[in-house]
N, C-alpha and C positions, 0 to 999 in steps of 0.2 A: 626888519621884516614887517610890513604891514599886514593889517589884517587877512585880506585875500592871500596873501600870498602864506602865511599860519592855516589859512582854512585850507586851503588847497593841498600843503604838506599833507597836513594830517588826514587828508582821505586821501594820502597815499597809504597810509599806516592802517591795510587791510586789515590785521590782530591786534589794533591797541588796545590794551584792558584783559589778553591774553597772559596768564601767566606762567613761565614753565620753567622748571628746575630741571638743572642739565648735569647729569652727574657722569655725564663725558669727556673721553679724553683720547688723545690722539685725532684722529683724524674721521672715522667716519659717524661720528656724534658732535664734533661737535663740527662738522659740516652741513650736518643736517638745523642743528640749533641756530647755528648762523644762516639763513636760509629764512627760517622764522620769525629771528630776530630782525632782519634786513624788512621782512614784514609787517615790524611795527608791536611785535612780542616782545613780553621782558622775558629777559632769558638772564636767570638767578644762575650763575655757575658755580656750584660747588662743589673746592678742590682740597685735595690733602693737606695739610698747614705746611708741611717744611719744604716740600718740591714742588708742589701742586702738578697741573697737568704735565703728564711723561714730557708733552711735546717741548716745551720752554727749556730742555736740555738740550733738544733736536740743532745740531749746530755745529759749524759754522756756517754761514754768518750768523753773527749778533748787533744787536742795536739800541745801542744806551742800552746793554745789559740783557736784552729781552730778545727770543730769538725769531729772525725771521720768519720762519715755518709756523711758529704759534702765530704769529701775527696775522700771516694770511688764512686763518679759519676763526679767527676767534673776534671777528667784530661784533659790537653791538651788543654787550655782555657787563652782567655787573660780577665781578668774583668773591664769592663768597666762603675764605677758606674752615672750615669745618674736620676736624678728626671724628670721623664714622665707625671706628673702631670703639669707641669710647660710648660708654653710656649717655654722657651727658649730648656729645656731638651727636647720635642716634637720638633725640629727644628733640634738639634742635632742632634736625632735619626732620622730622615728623610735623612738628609745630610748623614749621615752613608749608608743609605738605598739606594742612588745614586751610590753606586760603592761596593754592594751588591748582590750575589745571590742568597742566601735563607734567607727567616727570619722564625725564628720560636717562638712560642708561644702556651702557656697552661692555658691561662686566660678563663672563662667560657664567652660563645657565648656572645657577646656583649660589651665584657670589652672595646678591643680595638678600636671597633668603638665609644665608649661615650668617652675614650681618643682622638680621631681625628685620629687613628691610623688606620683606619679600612685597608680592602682588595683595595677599590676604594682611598683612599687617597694614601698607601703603589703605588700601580701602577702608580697613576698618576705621583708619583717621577722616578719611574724606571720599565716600562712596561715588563721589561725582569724577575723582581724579580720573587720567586717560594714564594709563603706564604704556611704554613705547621700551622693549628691548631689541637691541643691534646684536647679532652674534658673529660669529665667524663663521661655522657650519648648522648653525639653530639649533633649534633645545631640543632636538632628539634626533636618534638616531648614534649608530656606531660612534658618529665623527663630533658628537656635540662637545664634547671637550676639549676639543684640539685650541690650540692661540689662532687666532683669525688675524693674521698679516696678509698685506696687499697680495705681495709677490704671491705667498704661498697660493692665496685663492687666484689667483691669475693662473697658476699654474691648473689647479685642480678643477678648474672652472671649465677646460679647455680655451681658453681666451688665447693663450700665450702660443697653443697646438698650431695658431690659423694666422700668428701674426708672425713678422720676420720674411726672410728670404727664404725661398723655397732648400737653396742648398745651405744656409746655415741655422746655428741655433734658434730654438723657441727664443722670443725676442716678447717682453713686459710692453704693455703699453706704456707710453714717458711722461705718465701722471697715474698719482695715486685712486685709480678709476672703478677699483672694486669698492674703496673706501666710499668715494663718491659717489657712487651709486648707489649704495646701502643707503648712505643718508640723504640721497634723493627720492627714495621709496619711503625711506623713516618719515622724511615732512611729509610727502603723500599719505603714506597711512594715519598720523597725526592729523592732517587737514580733516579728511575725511570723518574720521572719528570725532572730531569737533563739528563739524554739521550732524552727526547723529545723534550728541548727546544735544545738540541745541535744539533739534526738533521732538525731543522727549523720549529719545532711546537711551537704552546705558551707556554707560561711561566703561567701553571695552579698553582691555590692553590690548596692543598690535605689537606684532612680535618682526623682523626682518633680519635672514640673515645676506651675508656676503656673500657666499655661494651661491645660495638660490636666487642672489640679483645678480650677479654676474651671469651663470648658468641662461639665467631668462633673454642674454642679447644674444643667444646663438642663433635664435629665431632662424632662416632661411638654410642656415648653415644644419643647424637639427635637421630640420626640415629636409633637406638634404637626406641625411642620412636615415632619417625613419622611411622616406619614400623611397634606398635605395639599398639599404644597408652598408653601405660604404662611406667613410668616415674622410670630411672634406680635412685637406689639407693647406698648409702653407702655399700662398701663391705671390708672396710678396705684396704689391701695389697692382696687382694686375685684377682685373673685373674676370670674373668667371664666362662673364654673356657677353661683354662688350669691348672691341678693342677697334683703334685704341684708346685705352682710359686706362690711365697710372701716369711714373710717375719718369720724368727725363730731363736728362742733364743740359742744360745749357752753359755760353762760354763763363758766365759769373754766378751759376749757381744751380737753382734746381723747380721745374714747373711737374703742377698736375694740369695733365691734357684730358680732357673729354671728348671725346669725337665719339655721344654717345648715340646718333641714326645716322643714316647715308644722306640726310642734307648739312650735317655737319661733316660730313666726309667729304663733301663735294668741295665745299667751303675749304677745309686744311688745304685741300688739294692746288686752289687758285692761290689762297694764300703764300702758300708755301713755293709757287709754279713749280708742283710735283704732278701735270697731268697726265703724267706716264703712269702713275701708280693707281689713279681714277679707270685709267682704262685695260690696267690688268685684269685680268680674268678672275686672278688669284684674291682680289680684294673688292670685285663688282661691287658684292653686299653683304649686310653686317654680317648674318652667319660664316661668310666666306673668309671676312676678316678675322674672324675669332678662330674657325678651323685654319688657317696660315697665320698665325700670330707669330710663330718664329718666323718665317717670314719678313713679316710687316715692321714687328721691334727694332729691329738693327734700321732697316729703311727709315722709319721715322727720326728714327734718334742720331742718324746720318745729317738729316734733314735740319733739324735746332740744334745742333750741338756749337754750329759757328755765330750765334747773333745773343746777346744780351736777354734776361729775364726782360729787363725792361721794351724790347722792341716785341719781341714775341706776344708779352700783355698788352702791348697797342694794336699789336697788329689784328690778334685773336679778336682780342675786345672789340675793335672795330668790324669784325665778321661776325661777332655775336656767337661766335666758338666757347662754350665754358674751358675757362683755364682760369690758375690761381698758381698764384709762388708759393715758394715755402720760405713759410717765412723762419727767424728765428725766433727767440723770446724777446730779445731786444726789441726787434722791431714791430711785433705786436703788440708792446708794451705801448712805445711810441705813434702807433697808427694814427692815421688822421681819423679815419672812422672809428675808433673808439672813441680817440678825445672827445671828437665832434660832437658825439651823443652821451659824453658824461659817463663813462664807462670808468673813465679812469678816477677816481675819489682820493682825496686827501685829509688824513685825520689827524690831527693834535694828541700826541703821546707823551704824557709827564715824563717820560725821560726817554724813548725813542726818538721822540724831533717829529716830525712831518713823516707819518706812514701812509705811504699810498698800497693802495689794494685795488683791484677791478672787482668792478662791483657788479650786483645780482644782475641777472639780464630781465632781469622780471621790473613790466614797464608799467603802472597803473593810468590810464586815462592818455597813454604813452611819455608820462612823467615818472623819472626816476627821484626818488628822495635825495634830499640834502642836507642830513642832519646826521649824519653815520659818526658813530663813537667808537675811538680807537679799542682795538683788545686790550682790557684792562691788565693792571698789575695784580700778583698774588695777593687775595683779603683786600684789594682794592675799596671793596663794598661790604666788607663784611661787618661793620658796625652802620653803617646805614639801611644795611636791609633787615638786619638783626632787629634792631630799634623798630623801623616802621611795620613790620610784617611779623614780629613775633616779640614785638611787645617788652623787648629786653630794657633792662635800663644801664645805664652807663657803669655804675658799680657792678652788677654782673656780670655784664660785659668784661670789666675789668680781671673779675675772678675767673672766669672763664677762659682770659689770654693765658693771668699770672698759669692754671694749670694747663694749659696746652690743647686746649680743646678747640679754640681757634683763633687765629689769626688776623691781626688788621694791617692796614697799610691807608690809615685814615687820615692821614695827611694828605694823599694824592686823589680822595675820594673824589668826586663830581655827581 
């Protein structure tokens, strides 16, 4: 790598010189740390000595031992395993916490202060720290101590109310998107809180739970119901205002059609040579489509059911009709436009092999980084971050494994 090409990396690395202790686990903390990290933050992760994070049991599959679900949230990380139950490990983590500027956490309201770790002890070592708690239902009210799982909050969110088919069950979206969410508001409130304390405001905690981020995408759909009293339902793939736009079967598989104003109707209609349907009464104009939707569904899906995804995206595409496949995971993995744009990343894992992960969509200067570190192993780093950051020496170090209080895996360091 030559010089320009080193200068150029690192002013992609928006948070270098950031440093934040991630005392999460599972999925929507340390979604959010990876996030940060991808932005050029050290993200210090400290895990319980003998399991570490829940997720690394999350399996099958596994890979050289380490499982793939930790893999895909946890780049960019040095692991630092520490017993927090233990005085000495509570001392550690304090000392860490001294020459720190974010900690974060996803323990339900109270954990951290019966550990001695609360927000008022956290300050009293370093008044500048930012604390960032994730909860499941947040720190107050009836529900703040419930366990904050995906599904559940899918559920209680109304998310799950609005998704599925109209005559079958509430249906989860098929990704963990409450998690994700939360720790995409957690960086947000994070960012943010780091531009206030830079410009000479305190150093606040931000608190975000799952529900009330999930809750927040009902937006149109509330909206809905506070303008009307009536509570929007399951519609499947089908647009409320617009049709048609969802979703129809063709002979090898499955498109989204949008035919979302009457010049893109006019458009299906040639395409299709359906000008019999252009000049029904029943389908004139958008409103007309959407009141005869039963109607129009069967008509349409009469229509594509006989010719390939692939002729249909030529044919559309070439009318300038929005349409898209559905695709699987497979083949989104493989897309050309991922590849094309570097989306898809490959990291070097001491005993995983070559992990690949899709990486941040977050483009700086429209350059993506190229220097991603796989997800470390358990204590991966726990005596090199020890050593530089809290001043440990190798004999301590030492007394501190013989008693259990943490963990290395310093062979495989980097």
């Amino acid at each position: 790598m030559n010089q320009q090409q080193a200068l150029t990396q690192n002013d992609t690395k928006l948070l270098s010189g950031v440093k934040i202790l991630d005392l999460t686990r599972v999925v929507s903390g340390p979604y959010a740390t990876m996030q940060l990290g991808d932005l050029g933050a050290q993200i210090i992760k400290i895990e319980e000595p003998v399991n570490g994070d829940d997720s690394r049991a999350f399996g099958p599959p596994f890979i050289g031992g380490e499982s793939a679900y930790f893999l895909s949230v946890n780049r960019n990380k040095q692991s630092v395993a520490i017993d927090l139950k233990s005085p000495a490990g509570k001392e550690l983590l304090l000392k860490l916490v001294e020459s720190s500027d974010v900690l974060v956490e996803n323990f339900r309201p109270g954990t951290m202060a019966r550990l001695g770790l609360g927000a008022e002890a956290l300050k009293a070592r370093n008044p500048s720290l930012i604390h960032c708690s994730i909860t499941g239902f947040g720190t107050t009210g009836p529900d703040s101590q419930r366990p904050g799982y995906d599904l559940i909050l899918q559920g209680e969110s109304g998310i799950m109310d609005i998704t599925g088919d109209p005559q079958g069950q509430p249906t989860k979206v098929g990704t963990s998107i409450g998690d994700m969410i939360a720790g995409l508001y957690a960086t947000q409130a994070i960012l943010a809180a780091l531009l206030k304390r830079q410009n000479g405001g305190e150093a606040h905690s931000v608190h975000v739970s799952m529900l009330d981020s999930l809750s927040s995408l009902l937006t149109f759909n509330a909206g809905i119901y506070y303008a009307t009293g009536v509570s929007p339902t399951r519609r499947g793939n089908e647009h409320p205002t617009i049709c048609p736009y969802e979703t129809f079967q063709v002979s090898d598989g499955w498109l989204n059609l949008g035919v979302a104003n009457d010049k893109f109707w006019h458009l299906f209609c040639e395409v299709t040579g359906a000008k019999h349907l252009e000049a029904d009464s029943r389908f004139r104009s958008a409103p007309d489509r959407v009141s005869n939707r039963a109607d129009l569904r069967p008509l349409v899906a009469d229509l594509l059911i006989g010719k390939t995804r692939a002729f249909w995206m030529s044919a559309f595409g070439e009318a300038g009709i929005p349409c898209g496949e559905i695709k699987t995971i497979q083949e989104v993995c493989e897309a050309e436009q991922l590849q094309s744009r570097g989306m898809i990343i490959k990291m070097e894992h001491p005993t995983a092999g070559t992990v690949l992960n899709i990486d941040s969509p977050i483009r700086v200067d429209d350059q993506n980084a190229t220097d991603d570190c796989a997800p470390p192993l358990l204590g991966q780093h726990t005596r090199t971050v020890l050593q530089s950051l809290a001043g440990l020496s190798e004999t301590h170090l030492d007394e501190l494994e013989q008693a259990g209080v943490i963990r290395s895996n310093d062979q495989h360091a980097r």
